[in-house]
N, C-alpha and C positions, 0 to 999 in steps of 0.2 A: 155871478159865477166867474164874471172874468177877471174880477181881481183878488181870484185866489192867490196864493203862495207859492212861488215854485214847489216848495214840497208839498204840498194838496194837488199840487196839477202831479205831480210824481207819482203819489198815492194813487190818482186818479186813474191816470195811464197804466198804472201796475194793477189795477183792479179791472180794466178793460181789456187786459194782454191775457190776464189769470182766466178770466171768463170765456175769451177765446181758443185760449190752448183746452180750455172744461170742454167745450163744447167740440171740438176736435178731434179731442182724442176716441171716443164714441165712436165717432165719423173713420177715425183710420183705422179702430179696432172691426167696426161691420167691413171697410173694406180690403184690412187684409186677411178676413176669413173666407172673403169672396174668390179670392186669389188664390187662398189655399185650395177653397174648395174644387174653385175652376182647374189648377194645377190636378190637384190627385183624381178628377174625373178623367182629364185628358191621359193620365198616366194609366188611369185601368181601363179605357178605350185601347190605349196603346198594348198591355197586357191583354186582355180580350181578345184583339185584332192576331198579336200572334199565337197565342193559343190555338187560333181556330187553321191558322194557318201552316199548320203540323196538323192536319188533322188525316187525311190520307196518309203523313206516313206512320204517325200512330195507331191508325188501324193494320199499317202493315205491319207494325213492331206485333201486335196484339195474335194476330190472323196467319201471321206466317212468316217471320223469324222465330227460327230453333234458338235459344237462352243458353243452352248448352250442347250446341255446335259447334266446330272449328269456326273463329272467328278469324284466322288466319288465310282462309276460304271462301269470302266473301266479295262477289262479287260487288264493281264500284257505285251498281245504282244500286245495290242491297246498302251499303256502306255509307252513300250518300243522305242514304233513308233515315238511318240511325244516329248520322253526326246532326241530322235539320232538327230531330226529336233533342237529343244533347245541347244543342246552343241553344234550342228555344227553353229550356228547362232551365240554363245556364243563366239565359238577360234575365229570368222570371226570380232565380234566386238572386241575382244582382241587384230587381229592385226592392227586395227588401230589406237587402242587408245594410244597402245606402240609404235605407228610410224612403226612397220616393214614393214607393207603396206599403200600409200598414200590413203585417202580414193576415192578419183578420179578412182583410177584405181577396188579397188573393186564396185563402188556405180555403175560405169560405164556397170558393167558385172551384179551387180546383186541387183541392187536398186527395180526392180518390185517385184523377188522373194522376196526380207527381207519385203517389206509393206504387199506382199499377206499371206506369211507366218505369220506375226505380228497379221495380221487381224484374223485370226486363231485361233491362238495361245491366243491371250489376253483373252481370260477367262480363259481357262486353265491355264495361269499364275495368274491369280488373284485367283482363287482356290487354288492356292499350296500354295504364299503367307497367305493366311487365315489359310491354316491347318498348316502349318509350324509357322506361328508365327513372320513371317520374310522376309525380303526382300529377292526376287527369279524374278530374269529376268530381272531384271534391267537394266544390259548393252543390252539386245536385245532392249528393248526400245528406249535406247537412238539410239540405231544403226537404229530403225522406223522413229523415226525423222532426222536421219543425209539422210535416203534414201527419206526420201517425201520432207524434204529441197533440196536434189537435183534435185530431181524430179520438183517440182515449180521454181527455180531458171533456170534452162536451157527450152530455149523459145524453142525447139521443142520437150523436155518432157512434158511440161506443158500442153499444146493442148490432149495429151493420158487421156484417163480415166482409171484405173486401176482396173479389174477386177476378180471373181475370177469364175470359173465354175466347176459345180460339177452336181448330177444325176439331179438335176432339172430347170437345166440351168445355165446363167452365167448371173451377176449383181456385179453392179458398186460397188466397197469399197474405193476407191479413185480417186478423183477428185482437182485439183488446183482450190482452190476460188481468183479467179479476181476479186481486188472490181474495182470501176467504181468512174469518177471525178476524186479530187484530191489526195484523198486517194488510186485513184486506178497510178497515176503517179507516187505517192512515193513510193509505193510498186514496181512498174517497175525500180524506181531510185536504190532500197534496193537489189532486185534482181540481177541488172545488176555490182554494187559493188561485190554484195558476189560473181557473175561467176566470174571478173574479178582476184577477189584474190583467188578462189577455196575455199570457207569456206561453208563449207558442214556439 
């Protein structure tokens, strides 16, 4: 063996590097799924964590802020209540739209809160837009529509009414409009695409 040829020891060597980079790559693909996976666990801890952590003042959004009261009137721990609900809605749409979390897995834990929340909340955003001069809530917005899209799109969300209850009861704020015929088949056709590819 030892008086092969430089180029046999060449061949040799390239056939030992080939079989190493083979068996490697395997190795770096399990561990950088590990990575991912550890990453996006730590990011829906993270998402979980503040969610829960609005959670008194979303029941006072729910329970006893008026939606359509002078918001100009508001007292600064009423105020303070409703900006902690807004920025935690705010990082929640920011980690999706930066990819750090899939929206599947947040829409999946908290699609009813962001519409009942939204439902709330929208005048009070359009109150601030007005005095400010500017756009304000914009991504929670978009995050209403990415959760009632999912909401419509998965056939045993869609059947749920979405409601919200406070001292005078509980009523409907959201509902899936099913149209009927063939506009109502394409809608089922459009539906069943977007589940299929997750486009929320």
């Amino acid at each position: 063996m030892f008086s092969l040829s430089i180029d046999s020891w060449t061949l040799v060597l390239t056939a030992i590097s080939t079989g190493v980079v083979l068996l490697g790559v395997p190795i770096a693909i399990y561990n950088l799924r590990i990575i991912t996976r550890t990453h996006h666990l730590q990011s829906l801890t993270k998402f979980m964590d503040d969610l829960s952590s609005t959670e008194k003042e979303r029941l006072y959004l729910h329970r006893e802020f008026d939606r359509n009261g002078d918001h100009s009137k508001l007292d600064r721990e009423s105020e303070n209540k409703i900006k902690q609900v807004i920025n935690s809605l705010n990082r929640i749409g920011m980690l999706i739209e930066n990819k750090v979390l899939s929206p599947e897995s947040v829409l999946s834990i908290s699609h009813t809160v962001i519409i009942r929340c939204f439902y709330m909340l929208e005048p009070y955003i359009n109150y601030k837009e007005s005095e400010i001069g500017g756009r304000y809530g914009r991504r929670i917005r978009r995050l209403d529509e990415r959760a009632k899209r999912f909401h419509d799109i998965r056939p045993h969300q869609r059947i749920t009414k979405i409601k919200v209850q406070n001292k005078d009861g509980s009523y409907v704020i959201y509902e899936t409009k099913i149209k009927s015929g063939c506009s109502g088949i394409m809608q089922r056709v459009v539906w069943r695409i977007k589940y299929i590819l997750h486009i929320y």
